[in-house]
N, C-alpha and C positions, 0 to 999 in steps of 0.2 A: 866211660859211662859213670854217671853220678848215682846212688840209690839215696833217699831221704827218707829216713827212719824216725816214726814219730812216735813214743809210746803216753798210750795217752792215763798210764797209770802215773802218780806224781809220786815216782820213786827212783831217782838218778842210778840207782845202784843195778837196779832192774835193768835201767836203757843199758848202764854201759856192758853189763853180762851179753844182754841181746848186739849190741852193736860189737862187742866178741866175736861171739857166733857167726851173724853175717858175715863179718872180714872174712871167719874161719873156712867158713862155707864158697864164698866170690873168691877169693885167693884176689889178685894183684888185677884183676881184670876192669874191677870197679872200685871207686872211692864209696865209700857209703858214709852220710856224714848223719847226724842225729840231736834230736832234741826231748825233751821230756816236759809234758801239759803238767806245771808245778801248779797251778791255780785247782788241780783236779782232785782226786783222790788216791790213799796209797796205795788199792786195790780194789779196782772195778768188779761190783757184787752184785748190783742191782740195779733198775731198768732208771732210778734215781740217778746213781752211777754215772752210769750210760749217758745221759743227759748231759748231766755236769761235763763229761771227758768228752762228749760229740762237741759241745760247743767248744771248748778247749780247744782240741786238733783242728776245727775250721781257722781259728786265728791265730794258732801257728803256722799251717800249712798257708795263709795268705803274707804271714809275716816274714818268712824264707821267700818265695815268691816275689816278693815284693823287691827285699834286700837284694837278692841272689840274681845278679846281672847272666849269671852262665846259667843254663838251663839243666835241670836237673832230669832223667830219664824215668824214673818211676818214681813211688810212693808208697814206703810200705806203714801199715796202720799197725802197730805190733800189740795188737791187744783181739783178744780170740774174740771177743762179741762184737766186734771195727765199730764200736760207738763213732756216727759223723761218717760213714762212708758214704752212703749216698750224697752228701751234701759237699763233701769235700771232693766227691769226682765232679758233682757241678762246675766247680770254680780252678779245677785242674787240667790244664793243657798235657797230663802225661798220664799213662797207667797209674789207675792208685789199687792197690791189693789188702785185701784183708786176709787173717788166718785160719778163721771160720770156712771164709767162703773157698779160697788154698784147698785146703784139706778135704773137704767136702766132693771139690771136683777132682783132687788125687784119689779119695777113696773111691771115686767111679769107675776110675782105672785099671785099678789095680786088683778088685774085685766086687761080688755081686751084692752082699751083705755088708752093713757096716755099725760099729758102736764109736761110741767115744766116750771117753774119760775125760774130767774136766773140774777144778777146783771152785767149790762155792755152789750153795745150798740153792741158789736163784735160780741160777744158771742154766739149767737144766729146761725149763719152763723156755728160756728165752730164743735158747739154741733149738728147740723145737721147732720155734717160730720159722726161724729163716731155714730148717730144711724143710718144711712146707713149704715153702715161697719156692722155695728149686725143688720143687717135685722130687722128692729124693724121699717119702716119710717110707713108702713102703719098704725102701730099702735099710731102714732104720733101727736096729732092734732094740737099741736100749741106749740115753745117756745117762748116764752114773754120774754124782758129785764124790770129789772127795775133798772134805775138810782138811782146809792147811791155816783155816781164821788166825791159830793160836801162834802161825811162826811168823818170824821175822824174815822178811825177805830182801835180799836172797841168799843171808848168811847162813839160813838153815838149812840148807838145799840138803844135805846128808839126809835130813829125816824126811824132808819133803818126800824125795827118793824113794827111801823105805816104804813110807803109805803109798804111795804111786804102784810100788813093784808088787807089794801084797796085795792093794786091791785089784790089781791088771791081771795076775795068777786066775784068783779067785773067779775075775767077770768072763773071765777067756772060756775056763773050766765048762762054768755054765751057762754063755751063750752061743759058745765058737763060731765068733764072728770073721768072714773073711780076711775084714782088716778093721784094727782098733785106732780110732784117732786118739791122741794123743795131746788135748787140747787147754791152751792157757799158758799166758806170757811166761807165769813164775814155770813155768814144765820145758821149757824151749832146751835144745839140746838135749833131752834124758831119755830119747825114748830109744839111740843106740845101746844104752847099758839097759835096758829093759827087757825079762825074760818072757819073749814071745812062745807061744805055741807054733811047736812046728807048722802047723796049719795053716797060720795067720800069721798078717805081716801088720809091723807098725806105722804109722803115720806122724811124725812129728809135724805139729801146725806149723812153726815158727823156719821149719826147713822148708817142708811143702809152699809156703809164702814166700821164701826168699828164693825158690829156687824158678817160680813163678813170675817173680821179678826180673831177674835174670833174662829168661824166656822171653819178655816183652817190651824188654829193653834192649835182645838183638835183635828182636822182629820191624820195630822201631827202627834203628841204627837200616837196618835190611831195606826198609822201605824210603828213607831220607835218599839213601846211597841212589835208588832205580827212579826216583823223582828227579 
């Protein structure tokens, strides 16, 4: 099974962290091969953003497509707001996944309540949006920003960390959410070293996404095999 990992922040350093993870996460099961929208920006902030990096990801994901004689099994959009997913499941013959939408439908799982965490001051507003659109608000208690404007990503992952863990203590304390998503490219892998409330469980987006992939890439492979 092939996965095609598109990040559509224009930061090489970011994809190959995330394309890390995947491998760490698939083990030898899947190839996952990746590319990064350099025409975009180095960090998706704003519905401006969004824009820029939707358009992006559609012309890469045509431009693999095109090249890419073997067919690839899913698509994952590795940026928590999936600037371009609509439009790029349009012109996609396979599962395309965002980490937004991941996580949202693992937090329905796994409990009744839910918050998220999430990097950048916009953000919050926008991520609103799409749990409206899945009927999910009631179940919503709060999305928190936290400020990382000032690092370098993702050489500063240490501190990143540090604000991630103080502020997840603090929002846990006083909302005790069943389960806390854990959401945004630069966050992908950290929410195992994050000190949960016994109560509440965490949701990494960038796992919850890849493991989603996964899932619909043997359901795929399941249904090819019975045709």
């Amino acid at each position: 099974m092939r996965l095609l990992l598109l990040n559509g922040n224009s930061n090489a350093a970011l994809t190959a962290q995330m394309t890390e993870e995947a491998r760490r996460i698939l083990g030898q099961s899947v190839e996952v091969l990746s590319d990064t929208a350099t025409e975009s920006v180095p960090y998706i902030g704003s519905r401006r953003d969004c824009a820029l990096a939707g358009a992006e990801l559609v012309k890469l994901v045509e431009i693999h497509l095109a090249k890419d004689d073997r067919r690839y099994d899913a698509i994952l959009l590795s940026c928590f707001g999936e600037p371009g997913i609509a439009a790029v499941r349009e012109i996609s013959p396979v599962p395309v996944v965002g980490m937004l939408e991941s996580s949202l439908l693992t937090a329905q799982q796994l409990g009744g309540r839910f918050s998220i965490l999430t990097p950048g001051e916009r953000w919050p507003k926008m991520i609103e949006e799409v749990v409206y659109d899945l009927g999910l608000a009631r179940r919503c208690l709060a999305i928190e920003a936290i400020n990382i404007e000032d690092l370098k990503l993702p050489s500063q992952r240490e501190e990143m960390h540090h604000r991630l863990a103080e502020t997840l203590t603090r929002h846990q304390k006083r909302l005790n959410p069943d389960v806390t998503i854990i959401g945004g490219a630069a966050f992908a892998g950290l929410a195992t070293s994050l000190p949960a409330q016994h109560n509440s469980r965490l949701v990494d987006c960038f796992e919850a996404a890849i493991l989603q992939c996964q899932a619909l890439m043997q359901l795929g492979g399941e249904s090819t095999r019975i045709l």
